[in-house]
C-alpha positions as CSV (number, residue, x, y, z in Angstrom):
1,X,1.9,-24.0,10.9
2,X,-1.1,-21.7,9.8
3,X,-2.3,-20.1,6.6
4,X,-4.3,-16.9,6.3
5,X,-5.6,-15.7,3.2
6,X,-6.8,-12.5,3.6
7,X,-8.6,-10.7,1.4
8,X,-8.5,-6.7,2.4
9,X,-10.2,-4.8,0.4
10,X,-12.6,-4.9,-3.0
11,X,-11.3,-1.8,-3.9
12,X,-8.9,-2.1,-7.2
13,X,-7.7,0.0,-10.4
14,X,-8.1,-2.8,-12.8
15,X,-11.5,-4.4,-14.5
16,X,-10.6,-7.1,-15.9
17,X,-13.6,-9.1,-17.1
18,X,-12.0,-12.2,-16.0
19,X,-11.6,-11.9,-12.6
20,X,-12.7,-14.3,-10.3
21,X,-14.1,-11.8,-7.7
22,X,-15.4,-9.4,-10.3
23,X,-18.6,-9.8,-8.7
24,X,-17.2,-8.0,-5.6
25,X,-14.7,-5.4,-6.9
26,X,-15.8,-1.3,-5.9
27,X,-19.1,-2.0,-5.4
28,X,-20.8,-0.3,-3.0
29,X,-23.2,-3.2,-1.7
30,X,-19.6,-5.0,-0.7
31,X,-17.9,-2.4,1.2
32,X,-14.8,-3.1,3.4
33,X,-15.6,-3.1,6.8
34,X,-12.4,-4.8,8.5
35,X,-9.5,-2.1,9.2
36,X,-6.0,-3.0,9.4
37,X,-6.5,-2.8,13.2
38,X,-9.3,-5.7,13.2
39,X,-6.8,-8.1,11.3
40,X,-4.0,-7.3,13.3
41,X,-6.4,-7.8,16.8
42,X,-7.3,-11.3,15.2
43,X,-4.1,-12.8,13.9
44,X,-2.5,-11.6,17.3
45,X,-4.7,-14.5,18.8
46,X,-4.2,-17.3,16.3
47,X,-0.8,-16.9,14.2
48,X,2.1,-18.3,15.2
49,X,5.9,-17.0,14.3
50,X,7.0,-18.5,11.1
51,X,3.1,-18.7,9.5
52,X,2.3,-17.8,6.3
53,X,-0.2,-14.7,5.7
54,X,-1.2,-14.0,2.4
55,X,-2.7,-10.3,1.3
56,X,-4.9,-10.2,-1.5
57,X,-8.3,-8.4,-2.7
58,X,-9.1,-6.5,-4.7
59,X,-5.9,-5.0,-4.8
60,X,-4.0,-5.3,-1.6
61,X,-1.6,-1.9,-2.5
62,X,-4.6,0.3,-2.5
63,X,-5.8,-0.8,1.1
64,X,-5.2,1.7,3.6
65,X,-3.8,0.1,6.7
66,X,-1.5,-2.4,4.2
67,X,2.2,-0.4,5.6
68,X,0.7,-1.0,9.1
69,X,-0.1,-4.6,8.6
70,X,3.3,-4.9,7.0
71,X,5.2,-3.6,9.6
72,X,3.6,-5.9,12.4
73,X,3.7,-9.0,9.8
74,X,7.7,-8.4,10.2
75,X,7.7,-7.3,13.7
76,X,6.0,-11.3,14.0
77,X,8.3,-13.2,12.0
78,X,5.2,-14.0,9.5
79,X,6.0,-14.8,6.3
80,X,4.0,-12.9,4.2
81,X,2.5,-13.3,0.2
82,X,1.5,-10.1,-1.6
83,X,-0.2,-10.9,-5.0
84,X,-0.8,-7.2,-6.4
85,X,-0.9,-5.6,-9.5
86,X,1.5,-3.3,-8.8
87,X,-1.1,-0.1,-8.5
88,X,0.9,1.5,-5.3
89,X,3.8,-0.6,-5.2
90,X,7.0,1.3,-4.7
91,X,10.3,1.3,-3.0
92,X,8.4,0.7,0.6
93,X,8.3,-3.1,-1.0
94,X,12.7,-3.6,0.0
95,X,11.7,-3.3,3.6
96,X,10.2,-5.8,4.3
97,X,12.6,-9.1,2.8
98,X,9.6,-11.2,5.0
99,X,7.8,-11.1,2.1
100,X,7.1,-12.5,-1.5
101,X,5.4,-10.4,-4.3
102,X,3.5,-12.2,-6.9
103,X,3.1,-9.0,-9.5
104,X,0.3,-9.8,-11.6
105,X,0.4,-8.0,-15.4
106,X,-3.6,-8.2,-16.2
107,X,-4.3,-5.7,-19.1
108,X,-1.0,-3.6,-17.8
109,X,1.5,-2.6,-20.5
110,X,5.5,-3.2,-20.8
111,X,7.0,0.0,-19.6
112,X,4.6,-0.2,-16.0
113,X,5.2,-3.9,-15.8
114,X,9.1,-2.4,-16.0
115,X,8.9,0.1,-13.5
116,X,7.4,-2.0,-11.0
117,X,9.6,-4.5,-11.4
118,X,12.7,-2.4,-10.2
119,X,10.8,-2.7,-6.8
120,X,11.1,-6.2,-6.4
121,X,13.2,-8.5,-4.9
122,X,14.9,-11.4,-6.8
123,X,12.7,-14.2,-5.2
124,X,9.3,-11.9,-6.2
125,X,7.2,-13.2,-9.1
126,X,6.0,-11.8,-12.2
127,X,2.8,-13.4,-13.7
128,X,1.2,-12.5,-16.6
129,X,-2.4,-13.4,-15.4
130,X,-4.1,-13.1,-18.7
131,X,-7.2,-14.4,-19.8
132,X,-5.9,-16.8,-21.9
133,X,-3.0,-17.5,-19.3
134,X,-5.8,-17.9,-16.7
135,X,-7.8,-20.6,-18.9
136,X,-5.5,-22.5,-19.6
137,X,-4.5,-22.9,-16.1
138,X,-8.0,-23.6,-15.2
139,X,-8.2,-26.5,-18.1
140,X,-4.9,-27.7,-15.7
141,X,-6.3,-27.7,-12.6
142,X,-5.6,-31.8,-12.1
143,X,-1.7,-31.0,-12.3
144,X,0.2,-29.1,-9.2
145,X,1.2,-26.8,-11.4
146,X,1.2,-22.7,-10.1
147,X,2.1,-19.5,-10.1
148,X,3.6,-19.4,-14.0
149,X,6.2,-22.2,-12.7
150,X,6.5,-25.9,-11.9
151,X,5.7,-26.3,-8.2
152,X,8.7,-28.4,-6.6
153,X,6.9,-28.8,-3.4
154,X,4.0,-31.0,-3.6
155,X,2.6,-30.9,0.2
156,X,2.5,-28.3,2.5
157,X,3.3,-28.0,6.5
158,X,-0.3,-26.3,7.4
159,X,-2.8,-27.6,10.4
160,X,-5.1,-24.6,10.3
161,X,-6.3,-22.3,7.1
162,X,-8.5,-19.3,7.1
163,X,-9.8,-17.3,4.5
164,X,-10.8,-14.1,5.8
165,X,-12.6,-11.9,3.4
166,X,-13.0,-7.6,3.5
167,X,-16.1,-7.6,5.3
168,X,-14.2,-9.8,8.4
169,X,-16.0,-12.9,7.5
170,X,-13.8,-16.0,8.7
171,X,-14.4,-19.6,6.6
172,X,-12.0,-22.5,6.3
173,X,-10.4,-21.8,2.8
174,X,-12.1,-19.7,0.0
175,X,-14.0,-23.3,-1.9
176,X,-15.8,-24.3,1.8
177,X,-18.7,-22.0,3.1
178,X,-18.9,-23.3,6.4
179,X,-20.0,-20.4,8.4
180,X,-16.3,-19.8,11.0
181,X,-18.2,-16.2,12.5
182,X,-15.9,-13.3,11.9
183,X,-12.7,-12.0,13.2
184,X,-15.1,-10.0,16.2
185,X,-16.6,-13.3,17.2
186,X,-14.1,-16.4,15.9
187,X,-16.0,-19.2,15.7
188,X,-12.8,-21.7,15.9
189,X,-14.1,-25.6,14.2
190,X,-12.3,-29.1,13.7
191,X,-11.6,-29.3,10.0
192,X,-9.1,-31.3,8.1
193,X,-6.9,-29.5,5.9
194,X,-6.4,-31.7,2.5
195,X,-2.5,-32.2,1.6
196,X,-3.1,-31.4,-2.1
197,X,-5.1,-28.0,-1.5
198,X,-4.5,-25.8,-4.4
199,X,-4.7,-22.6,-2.4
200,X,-2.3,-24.1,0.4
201,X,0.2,-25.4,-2.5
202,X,0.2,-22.4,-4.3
203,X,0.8,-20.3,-1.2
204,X,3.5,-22.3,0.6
205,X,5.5,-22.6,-2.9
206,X,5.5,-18.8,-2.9
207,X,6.4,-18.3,0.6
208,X,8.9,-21.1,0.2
209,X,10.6,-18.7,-2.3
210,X,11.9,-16.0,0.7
211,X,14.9,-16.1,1.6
């Protein structure tokens, strides 16, 4: 089984000093330059029925091509992780049962954290991603502990992890540099994927959650 993280866009409507990828978000010496259609022509060759593709940013809801990549996701049998803020999230989010939402409440307040919770489906998350939230899961990094819940799965299936970032660079997983080319000129490499990866644990526990 594979896992793509892929990060589509640095474009978002939050600025929350915390954020990891601050750095990054709507500035114009990071632009997006991988379309929806340069994703889809690159997980066509590599993912497999039944993989896990996770959709992240930035935030995910205000890329342009996201419906599109949705639509093929299902058409694919992926099973698909959307960790969003909730910026565009709407009624589209029912069609596609695929998928898991982690909503994210950052800086938001009650009654938009409401409103975009009627769009979710009862395996979707809601975490409160706060700063002080965020630290102390930081200070708990030694602990398989994720996504606001005690992860019952401790290992995870995966041979093969990508992290694919905006501007269609291809590494291993977001904490390894090692230079995979980009999703116009795949550079595939022989890598071990570690059992206890906190990316791949957090990711399969969410996908684990779709019914």
């Amino acid at each position: 089984m594979n896992y793509f993280l892929l990060s589509i866009t640095n474009a978002c409507n939050k600025s929350c000093g915390y954020c990891v990828v601050k750095k990054w978000l709507n500035n114009p010496e990071y632009p997006d330059k991988a379309a929806a259609a340069d994703y889809i022509a690159f997980l066509e060759k590599e993912m497999q029925a039944g993989d896990v593709v996770e959709l992240t940013g930035g935030e995910p809801t205000l890329f342009p091509g996201l419906i599109g990549m949705l639509e093929w996701l299902k058409e694919r049998g992926a099973k698909v992780i959307l960790r969003t803020n909730g910026a565009l999230l709407d009624e589209w989010r029912k069609s596609y049962p695929c998928m898991v939402v982690a909503l994210a409440r950052h800086d938001s307040d009650e009654a938009y954290m409401e409103e975009r919770k009627k769009c979710l489906l009862p395996w979707d998350l809601t975490l409160e991603m706060t700063k002080d939230h965020l630290d102390e899961t930081r200070d708990n990094m030694d602990k398989p502990v994720l996504n606001d819940i005690e992860s019952p799965l401790k290992t995870h299936p995966f041979k093969r992890m990508f992290h694919i970032t905006n501007d269609g660079k291809v590494r291993f997983m977001s904490c390894c540099d090692e230079d995979m080319g980009t999703i116009w000129d795949y550079k595939p490499r022989n890598y071990w994927c570690c059992p206890e990866c906190a990316f791949a644990l957090g990711a399969w526990n969410l996908a684990a959650r779709i019914k």
